[in-house]
C-alpha positions as CSV (number, residue, x, y, z in Angstrom):
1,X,90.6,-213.5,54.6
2,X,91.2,-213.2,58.4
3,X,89.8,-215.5,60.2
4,X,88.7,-215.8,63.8
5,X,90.6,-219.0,64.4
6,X,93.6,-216.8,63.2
7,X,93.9,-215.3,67.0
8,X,93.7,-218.9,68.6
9,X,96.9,-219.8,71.0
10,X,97.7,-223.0,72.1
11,X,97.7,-223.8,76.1
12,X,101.1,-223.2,77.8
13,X,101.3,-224.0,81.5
14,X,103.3,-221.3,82.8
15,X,102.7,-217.7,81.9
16,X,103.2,-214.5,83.6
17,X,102.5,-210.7,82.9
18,X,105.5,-208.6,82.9
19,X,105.4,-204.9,82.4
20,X,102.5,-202.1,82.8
21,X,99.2,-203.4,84.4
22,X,97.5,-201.7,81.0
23,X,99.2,-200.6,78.1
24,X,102.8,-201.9,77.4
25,X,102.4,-204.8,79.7
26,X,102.6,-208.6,77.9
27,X,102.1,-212.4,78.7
28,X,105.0,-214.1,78.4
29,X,106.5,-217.5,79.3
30,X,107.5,-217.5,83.1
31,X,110.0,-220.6,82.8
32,X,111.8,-219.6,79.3
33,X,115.3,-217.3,80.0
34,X,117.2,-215.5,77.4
35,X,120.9,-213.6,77.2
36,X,119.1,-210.4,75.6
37,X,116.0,-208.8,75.0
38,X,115.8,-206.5,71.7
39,X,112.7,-204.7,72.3
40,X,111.8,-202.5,69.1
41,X,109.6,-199.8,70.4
42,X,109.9,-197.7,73.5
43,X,106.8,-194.6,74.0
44,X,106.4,-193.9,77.6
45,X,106.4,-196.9,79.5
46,X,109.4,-199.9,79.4
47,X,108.4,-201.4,82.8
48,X,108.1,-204.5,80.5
49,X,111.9,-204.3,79.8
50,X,112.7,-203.6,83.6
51,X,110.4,-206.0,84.9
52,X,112.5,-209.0,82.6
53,X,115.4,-207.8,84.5
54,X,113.9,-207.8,87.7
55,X,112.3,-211.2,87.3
56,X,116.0,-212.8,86.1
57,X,114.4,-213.6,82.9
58,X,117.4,-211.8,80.8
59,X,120.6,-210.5,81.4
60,X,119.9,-207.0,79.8
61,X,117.7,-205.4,77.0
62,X,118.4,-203.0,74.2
63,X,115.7,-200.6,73.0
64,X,115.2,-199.2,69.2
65,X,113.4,-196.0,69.5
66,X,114.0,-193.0,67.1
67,X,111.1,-191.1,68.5
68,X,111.9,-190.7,72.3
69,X,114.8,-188.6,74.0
70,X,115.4,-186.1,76.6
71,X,114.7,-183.0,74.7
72,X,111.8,-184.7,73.0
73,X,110.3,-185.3,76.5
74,X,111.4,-181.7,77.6
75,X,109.5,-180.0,74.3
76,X,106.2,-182.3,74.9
77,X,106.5,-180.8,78.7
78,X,107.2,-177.4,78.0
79,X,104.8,-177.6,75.2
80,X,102.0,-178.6,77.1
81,X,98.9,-177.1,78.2
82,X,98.8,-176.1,82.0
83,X,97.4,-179.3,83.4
84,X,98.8,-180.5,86.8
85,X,98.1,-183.9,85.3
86,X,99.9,-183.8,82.0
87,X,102.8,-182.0,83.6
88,X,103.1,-184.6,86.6
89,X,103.0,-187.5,84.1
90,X,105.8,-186.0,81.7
91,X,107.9,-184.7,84.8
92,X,107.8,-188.8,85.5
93,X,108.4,-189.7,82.5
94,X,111.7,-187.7,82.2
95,X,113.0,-188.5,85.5
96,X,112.7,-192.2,84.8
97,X,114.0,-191.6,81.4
98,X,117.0,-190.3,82.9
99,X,117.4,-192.4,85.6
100,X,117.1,-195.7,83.7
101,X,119.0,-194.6,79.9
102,X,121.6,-192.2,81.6
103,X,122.7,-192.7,85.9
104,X,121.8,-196.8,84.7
105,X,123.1,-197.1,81.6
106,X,120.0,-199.5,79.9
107,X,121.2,-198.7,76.0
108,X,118.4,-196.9,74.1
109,X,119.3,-196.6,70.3
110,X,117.5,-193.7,68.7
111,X,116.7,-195.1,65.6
112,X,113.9,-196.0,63.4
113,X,113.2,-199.7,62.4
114,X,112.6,-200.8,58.9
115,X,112.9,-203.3,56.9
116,X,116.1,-201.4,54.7
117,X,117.5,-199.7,57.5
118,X,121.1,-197.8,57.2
119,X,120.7,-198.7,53.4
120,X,117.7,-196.3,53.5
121,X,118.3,-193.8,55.6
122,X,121.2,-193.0,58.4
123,X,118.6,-192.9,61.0
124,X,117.4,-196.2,60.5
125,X,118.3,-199.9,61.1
126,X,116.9,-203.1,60.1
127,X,116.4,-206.2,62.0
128,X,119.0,-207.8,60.3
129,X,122.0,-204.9,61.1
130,X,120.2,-204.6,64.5
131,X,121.3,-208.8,65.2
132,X,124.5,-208.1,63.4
133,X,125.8,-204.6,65.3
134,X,124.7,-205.4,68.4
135,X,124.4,-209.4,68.9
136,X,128.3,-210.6,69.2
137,X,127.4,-214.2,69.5
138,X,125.4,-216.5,67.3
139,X,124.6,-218.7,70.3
140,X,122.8,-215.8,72.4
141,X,119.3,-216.6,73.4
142,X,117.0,-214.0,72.3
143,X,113.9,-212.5,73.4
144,X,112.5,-210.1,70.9
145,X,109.6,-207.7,71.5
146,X,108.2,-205.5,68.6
147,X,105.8,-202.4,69.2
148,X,106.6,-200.5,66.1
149,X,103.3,-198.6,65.0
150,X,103.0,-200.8,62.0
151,X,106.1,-201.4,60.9
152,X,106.4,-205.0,61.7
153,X,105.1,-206.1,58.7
154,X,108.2,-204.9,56.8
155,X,110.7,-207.2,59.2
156,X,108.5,-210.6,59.1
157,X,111.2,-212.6,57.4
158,X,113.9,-211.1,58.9
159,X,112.6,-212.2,62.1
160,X,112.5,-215.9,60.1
161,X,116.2,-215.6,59.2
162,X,116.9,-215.2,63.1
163,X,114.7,-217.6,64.2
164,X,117.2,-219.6,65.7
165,X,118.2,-217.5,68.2
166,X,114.6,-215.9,68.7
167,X,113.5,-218.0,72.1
168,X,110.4,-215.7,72.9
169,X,108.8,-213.7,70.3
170,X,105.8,-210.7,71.2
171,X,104.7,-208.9,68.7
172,X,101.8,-206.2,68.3
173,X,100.3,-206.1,64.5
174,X,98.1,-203.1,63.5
175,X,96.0,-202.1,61.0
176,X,94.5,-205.5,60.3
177,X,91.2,-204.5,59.0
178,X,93.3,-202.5,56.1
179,X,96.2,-204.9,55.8
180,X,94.0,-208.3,55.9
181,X,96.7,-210.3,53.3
182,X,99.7,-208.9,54.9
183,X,98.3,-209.9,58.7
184,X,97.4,-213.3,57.4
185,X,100.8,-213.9,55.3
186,X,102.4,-212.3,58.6
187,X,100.7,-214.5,60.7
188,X,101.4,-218.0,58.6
189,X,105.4,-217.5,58.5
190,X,105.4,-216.6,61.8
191,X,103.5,-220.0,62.7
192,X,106.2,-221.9,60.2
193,X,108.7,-221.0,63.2
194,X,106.8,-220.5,66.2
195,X,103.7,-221.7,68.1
196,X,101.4,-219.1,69.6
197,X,101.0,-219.5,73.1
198,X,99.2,-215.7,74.0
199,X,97.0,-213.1,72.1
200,X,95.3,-210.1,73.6
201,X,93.3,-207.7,71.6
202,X,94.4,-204.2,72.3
203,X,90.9,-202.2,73.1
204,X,92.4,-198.7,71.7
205,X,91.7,-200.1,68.3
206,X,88.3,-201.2,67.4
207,X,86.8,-204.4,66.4
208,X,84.9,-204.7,62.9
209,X,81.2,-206.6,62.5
210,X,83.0,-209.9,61.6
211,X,84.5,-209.5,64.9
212,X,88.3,-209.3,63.8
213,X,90.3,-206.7,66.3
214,X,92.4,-203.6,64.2
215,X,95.4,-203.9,66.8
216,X,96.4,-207.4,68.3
217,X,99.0,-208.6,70.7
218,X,100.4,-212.0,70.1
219,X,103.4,-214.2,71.9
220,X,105.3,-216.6,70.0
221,X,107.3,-219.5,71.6
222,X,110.0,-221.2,69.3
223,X,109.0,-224.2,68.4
224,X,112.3,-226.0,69.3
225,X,110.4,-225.3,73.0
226,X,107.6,-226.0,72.6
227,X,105.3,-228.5,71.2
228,X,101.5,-227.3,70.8
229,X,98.4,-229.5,71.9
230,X,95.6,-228.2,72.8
231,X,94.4,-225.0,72.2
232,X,93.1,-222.0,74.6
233,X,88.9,-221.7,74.2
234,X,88.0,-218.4,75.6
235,X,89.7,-215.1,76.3
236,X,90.7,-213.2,78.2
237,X,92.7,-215.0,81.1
238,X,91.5,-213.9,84.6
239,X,94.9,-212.7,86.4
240,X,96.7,-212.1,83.1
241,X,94.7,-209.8,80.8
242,X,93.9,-206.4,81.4
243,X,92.7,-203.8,78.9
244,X,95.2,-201.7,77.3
245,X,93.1,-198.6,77.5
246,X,91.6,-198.9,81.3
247,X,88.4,-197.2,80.8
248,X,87.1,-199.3,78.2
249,X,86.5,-203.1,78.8
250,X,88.6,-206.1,77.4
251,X,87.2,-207.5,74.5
252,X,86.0,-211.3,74.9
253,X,86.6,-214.1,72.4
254,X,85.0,-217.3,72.5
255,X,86.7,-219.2,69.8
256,X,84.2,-222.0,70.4
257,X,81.4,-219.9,69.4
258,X,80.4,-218.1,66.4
259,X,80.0,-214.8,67.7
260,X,83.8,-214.4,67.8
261,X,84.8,-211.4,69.4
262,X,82.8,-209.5,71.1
């Protein structure tokens, strides 16, 4: 059964918000560096990845996406309906696309993440052929962010056997109210490794009548960094948090009361 308490993170001094002001932005450890960031999960938006550039927080990133490219982009603008709006928004989209993954060479891998990967399917990879193709050395610090529409739960103790490495974890679980035992098992071996230091309920999804969110961001420190005290009472943070979807308001958690989310 999910619990409440479940979404709880510990206090951790120094936090920043890197990426998008809405969607695809992330609170993450402002002190902590890395070598590499494998971010699983690209869409429309990696200011997150260019923003941990930018901020000297790793050297460079590597994105797993099997569902974005420059004819995909090109058939969603030629496809779509005339709207100034739509078309502006893809038109950016593709120029940044090219800009970034082509004149600046940022590596985007078009391929799907599961938990079998090339032992599946061609197109795919798993986390573990993902650290061993494209992580030379065991020593690298790693920051790993995973956005993967679900998929996550398949990787969980792969994630585990690199744990090591893994400095900064964020992660974004769906489906919780249909995969309660998974989330919770998910959740638990993730703790084994890591301390939670940041979650953020994602207002796209909804939030059932016992209060527990359908789609939740969570960051994960290793806990070779980090030792965890005392824990956070009430989100969101003011400064940090801002809804995913911008017309709908950020949902509000008091874990000190029995109304929950809300």
């Amino acid at each position: 059964m999910v619990s409440i308490t479940d979404f709880q993170p510990y206090k951790y001094e120094n936090l920043a918000r890197r990426g998008s002001v809405h969607d695809g932005g992330y609170v993450i450890p402002s002190d902590l560096t890395a070598n590499l960031l494998i971010s699983l999960g690209l869409g429309f938006d990696w200011k997150f990845e260019l923003d941990l550039i930018k901020s000297k927080q790793v050297d460079r990133f590597i994105v797993f996406d099997h569902t974005v490219n420059v004819s995909k982009l090109l058939k969603n603008l030629l496809l779509r309906r005339p709207n100034l709006n739509s078309y502006m928004y893809i038109s950016i989209v593709l120029f940044r696309y090219l800009r970034d993954f082509v004149f600046l060479k940022h590596v985007h891998i078009r391929k799907k993440i599961s938990s079998l990967g090339g032992l599946e399917n061609k197109d795919s990879l798993s986390l573990s052929q993902v650290f061993e193709v494209y992580v030379s050395d065991s020593k690298s610090r790693i920051f790993l962010k995973i956005d993967i529409e679900g998929s996550e739960y398949e990787i969980i103790d792969q994630i585990l056997n690199f744990s090591r490495q893994i400095k900064v974890l964020v992660i974004e679980f769906h489906d919780i109210h249909i995969r309660d035992k998974e989330f919770v098992n998910s959740l638990d071996m993730l703790k084994s490794k890591f301390g939670l230091i940041h979650s953020h309920i994602n207002n796209y999804g909804k939030v059932n009548k016992e209060g527990i969110p359908n789609i939740c961001e969570f960051t994960f420190v290793n806990l070779e960094l980090f030792e965890p005290s005392y824990r956070v009472n009430k989100l969101p943070i003011n400064g940090l948090d801002s809804p995913s979807a911008p017309r709908r308001t950020n949902f509000e958690t008091n874990f000190d009361s029995s109304r929950g989310i809300r």
